[in-house]
N, C-alpha and C positions, 0 to 999 in steps of 0.2 A: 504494500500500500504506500502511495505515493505520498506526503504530510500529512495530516489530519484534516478531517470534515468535519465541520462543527456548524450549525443556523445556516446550512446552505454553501457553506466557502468553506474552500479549500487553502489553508495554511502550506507555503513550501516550506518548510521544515523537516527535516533529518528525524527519524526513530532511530535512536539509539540500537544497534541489533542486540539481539537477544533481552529486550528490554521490555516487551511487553507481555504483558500476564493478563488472559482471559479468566474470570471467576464465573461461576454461576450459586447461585443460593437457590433451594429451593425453601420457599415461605410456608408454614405451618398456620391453618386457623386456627380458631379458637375449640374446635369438637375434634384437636389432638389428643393424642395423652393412652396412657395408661389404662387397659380395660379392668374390668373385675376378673375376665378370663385369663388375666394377664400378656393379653394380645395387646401389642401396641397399634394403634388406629393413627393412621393418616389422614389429616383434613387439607391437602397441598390448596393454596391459594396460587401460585403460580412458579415462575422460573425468575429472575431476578438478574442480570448480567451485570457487570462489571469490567470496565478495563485500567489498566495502569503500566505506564509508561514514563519511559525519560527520551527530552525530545532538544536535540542543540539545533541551533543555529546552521541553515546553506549560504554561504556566504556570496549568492547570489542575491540571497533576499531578506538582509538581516533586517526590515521594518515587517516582516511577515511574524519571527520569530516575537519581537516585542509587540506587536498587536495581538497575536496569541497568549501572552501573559496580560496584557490588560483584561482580554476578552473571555479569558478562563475566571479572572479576578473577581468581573462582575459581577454583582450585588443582582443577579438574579435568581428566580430558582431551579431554571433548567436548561438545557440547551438538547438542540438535538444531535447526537452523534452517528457517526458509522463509522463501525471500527469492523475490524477482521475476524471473521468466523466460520472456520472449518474454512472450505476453499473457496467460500465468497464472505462476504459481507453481511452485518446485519445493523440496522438503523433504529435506534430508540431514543427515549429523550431520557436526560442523566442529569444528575446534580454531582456538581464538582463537589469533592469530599475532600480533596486537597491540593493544595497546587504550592511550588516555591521551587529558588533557582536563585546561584549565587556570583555576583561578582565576581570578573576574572580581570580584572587591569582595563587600563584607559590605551586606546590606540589609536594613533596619527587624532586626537579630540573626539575619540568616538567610544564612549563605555562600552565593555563588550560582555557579556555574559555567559553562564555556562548550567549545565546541571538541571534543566530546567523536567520538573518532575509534575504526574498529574494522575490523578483518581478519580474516575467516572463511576457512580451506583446509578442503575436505572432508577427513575421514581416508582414504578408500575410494573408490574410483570409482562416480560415480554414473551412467553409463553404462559399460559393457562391449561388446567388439564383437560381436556379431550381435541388437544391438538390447536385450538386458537390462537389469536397473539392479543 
């Protein structure tokens, strides 16, 4: 995958290789739990994904990488991503759970940065059980 997709645009940015981690959770309702038969019951509410990633700078397009750090920052509650799954892609919308990235030196007047890391959780399950999304 080429930079990150995030509200429609495509960030040129570098993935760090071997940097990115798909999760998934699967969500438990409330009629989980422990039976009398001592059968545990499943109540699945859904499928949950997650990615996370460390992403530097192409130094074709270092105002892509610092717009990506403004635009992960923002004070909103979700964005929509598509990130990599299994041999294609899958698109949901995510709440940044964390993001940060550290000064590296000043050069020819230009700050330049590095390490820039980031945590997507879906809000909403992007599969439900009997095959939905």
């Amino acid at each position: 995958m080429a930079g990150i997709q995030m509200d429609g645009k495509t960030y040129r940015v570098r993935i760090v290789r071997d940097s990115m981690e798909e999760s998934a959770q699967l969500s438990e309702g409330p009629n989980a739990g422990e039976m009398l038969s001592g059968l545990r019951e499943r109540d699945l509410v859904g499928t949950y994904y997650g990615h996370s990633m460390s992403v530097e700078p192409d130094p074709r397009y270092p105002q892509d990488y610092d717009q990506l750090f403004e635009d992960l920052a923002a004070p909103v509650p979700s964005h929509s991503v598509t990130m990599p799954h299994g041999q294609g892609t899958v698109t949901y919308q995510a709440m940044v759970s964390s993001v940060s990235r550290r000064p590296s030196g000043v050069l020819a007047g230009v700050r330049r940065w590095k390490g820039l890391t980031v945590a997507f959780e879906s809000i909403r399950p992007v599969r439900i059980p009997g095959g939905g999304t």
